[in-house]
N, C-alpha and C positions, 0 to 999 in steps of 0.2 A: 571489530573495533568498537568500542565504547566511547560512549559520551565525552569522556573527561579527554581521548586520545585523540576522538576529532575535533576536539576543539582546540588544542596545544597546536596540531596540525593548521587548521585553519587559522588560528593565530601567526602561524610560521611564515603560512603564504599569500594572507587577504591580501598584499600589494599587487599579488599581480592577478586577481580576479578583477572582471568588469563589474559596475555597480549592480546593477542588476545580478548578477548572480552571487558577490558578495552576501545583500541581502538576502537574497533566496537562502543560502546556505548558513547563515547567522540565524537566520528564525527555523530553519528546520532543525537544526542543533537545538538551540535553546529547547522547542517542542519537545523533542529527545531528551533532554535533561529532566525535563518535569514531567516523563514518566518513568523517571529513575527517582523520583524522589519520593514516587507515591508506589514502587515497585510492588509491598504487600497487597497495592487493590488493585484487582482484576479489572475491574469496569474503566477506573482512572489511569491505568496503565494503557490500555486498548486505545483510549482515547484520547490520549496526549498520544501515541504513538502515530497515527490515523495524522494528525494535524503536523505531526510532522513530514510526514509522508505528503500529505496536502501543499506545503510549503513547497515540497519540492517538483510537485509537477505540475500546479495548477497557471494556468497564464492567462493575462489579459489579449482579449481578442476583440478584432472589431465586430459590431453586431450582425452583422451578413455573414460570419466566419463561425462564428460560436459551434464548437462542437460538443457532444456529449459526452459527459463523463467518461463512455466504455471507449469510443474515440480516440477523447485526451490518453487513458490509458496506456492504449495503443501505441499509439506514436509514443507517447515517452520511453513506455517496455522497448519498444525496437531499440531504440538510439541507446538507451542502457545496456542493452545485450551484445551491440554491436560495438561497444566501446569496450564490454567487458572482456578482454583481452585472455583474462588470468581464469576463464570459465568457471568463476567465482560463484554466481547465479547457478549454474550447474551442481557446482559441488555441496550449496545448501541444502535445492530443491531433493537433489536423489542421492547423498549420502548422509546429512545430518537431520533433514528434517520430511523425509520422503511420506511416516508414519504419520505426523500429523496433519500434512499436508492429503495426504487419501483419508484421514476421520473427515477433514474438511470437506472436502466434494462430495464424500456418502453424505452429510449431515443436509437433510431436505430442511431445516429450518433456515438454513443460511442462501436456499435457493428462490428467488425475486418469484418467480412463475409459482409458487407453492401459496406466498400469500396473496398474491394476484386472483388465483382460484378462491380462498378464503373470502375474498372481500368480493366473490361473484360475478371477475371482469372477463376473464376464461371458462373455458367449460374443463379442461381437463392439465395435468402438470404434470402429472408420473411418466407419461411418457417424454413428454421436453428432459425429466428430470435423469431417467435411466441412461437417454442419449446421452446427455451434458457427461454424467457419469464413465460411463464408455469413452466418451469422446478424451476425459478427462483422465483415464488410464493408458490409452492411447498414447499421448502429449508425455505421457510419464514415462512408458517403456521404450517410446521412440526418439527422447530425449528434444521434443521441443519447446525450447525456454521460454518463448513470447508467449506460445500459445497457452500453457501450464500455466504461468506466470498471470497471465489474461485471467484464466477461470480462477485460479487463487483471491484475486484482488478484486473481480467480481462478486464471491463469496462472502470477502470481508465488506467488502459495501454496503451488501444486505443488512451487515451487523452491523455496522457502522450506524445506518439507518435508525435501526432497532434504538441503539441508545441515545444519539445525538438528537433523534426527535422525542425520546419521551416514550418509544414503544417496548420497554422490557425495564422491570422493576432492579431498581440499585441493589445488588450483594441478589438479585434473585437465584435460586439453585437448578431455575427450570432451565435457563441459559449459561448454566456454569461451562459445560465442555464446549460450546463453540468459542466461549469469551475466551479461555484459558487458552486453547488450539489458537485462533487471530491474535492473542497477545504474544506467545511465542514467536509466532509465526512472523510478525512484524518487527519484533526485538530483534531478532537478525537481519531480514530484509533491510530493514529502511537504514539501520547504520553503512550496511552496504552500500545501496543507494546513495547515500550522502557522500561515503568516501569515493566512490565512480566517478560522481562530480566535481568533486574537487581535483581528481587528477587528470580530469580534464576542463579547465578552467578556463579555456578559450571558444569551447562549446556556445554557440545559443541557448539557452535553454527558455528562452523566448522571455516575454514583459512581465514582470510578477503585478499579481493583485497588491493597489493599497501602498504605492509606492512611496517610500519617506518624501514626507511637503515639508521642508524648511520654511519656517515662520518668519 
């Protein structure tokens, strides 16, 4: 489902979403919009796609609670998969995008332990890296969605990283097949995601960051 259909949708039904996840699902939409409007670039697509994605799982916690990103993850993956009734998650990961989703986990630029080793904080990656791999074929032939789903968005993190902090050069060609693979890869995903939510609209999906202050 596209942008233009989840928001016709979510127009249909914001009355009966709680505020909080109204918002959540309004600004991950929008995010979603505005990497449909930059759709020709690689980098700016990735990364409006990413912040919408972000929208939709990131929550305010109190400071003794704070969990880490792979954490948050987690938990959110569970509760999407187990709502996801219609094995929607399924039918992406291993009949429409199963190809680019294996160039992703072979691709060692996109694995955190590879430049861990570069920057001298590990002695060794290939081997975390072949496991993750294996592991990550595993999850693929024996159809576990969290767990796939886990190392996917792990992967895109790396990249995530890469451009949001300034580590890989704009239209570079040295990073073109992981950008292009995470931009696909998210194009489908996260509109997903957004529509899971919305058809469950009585869900928690816990405190969002940066909540509207009326002036």
């Amino acid at each position: 489902m596209n942008f233009n259909k989840l928001k016709s949708k979510f127009k249909e039904r914001k009355l009966y979403f709680a505020e909080n996840n109204a918002i959540r699902i309004h600004r991950a939409i929008s995010w979603l919009e505005s990497s449909s409007d930059v759709k020709e670039n690689d980098d700016l697509t990735f990364i409006g796609l990413w912040i919408s994605f972000n929208a939709c799982y990131a929550v305010q916690m109190p400071k003794d609670e704070i969990l880490s990103e792979k954490e948050n993850f987690r938990v959110f993956l569970k509760k999407l998969v187990k709502l996801d009734t219609e094995k929607r998650f399924y039918n992406l990961l291993w009949n429409q995008f199963s190809g680019p989703v294996r160039l992703l986990i072979n691709n060692q630029y996109v694995f955190k332990p590879f430049w861990d080793f570069q920057r001298g904080e590990i002695k060794d990656w290939k081997k975390q890296f072949d496991q993750s791999v294996e592991e990550s074929m595993k999850y693929l032939s024996t159809q576990k969605v969290v767990d796939l789903l886990e190392v996917v968005l792990d992967r895109l993190y790396t990249l995530r990283n890469q451009l949001v902090h300034g580590g890989a050069t704009y239209k570079s060609e040295v990073n073109r097949s992981q950008v292009i693979d995470g931009k696909n890869i998210l194009s489908m995903l996260v509109p997903l995601i957004i529509e899971i939510m919305m058809d469950n609209e009585y869900e928690d999906w816990g405190e969002i960051y940066y909540p509207v202050i009326s002036t």
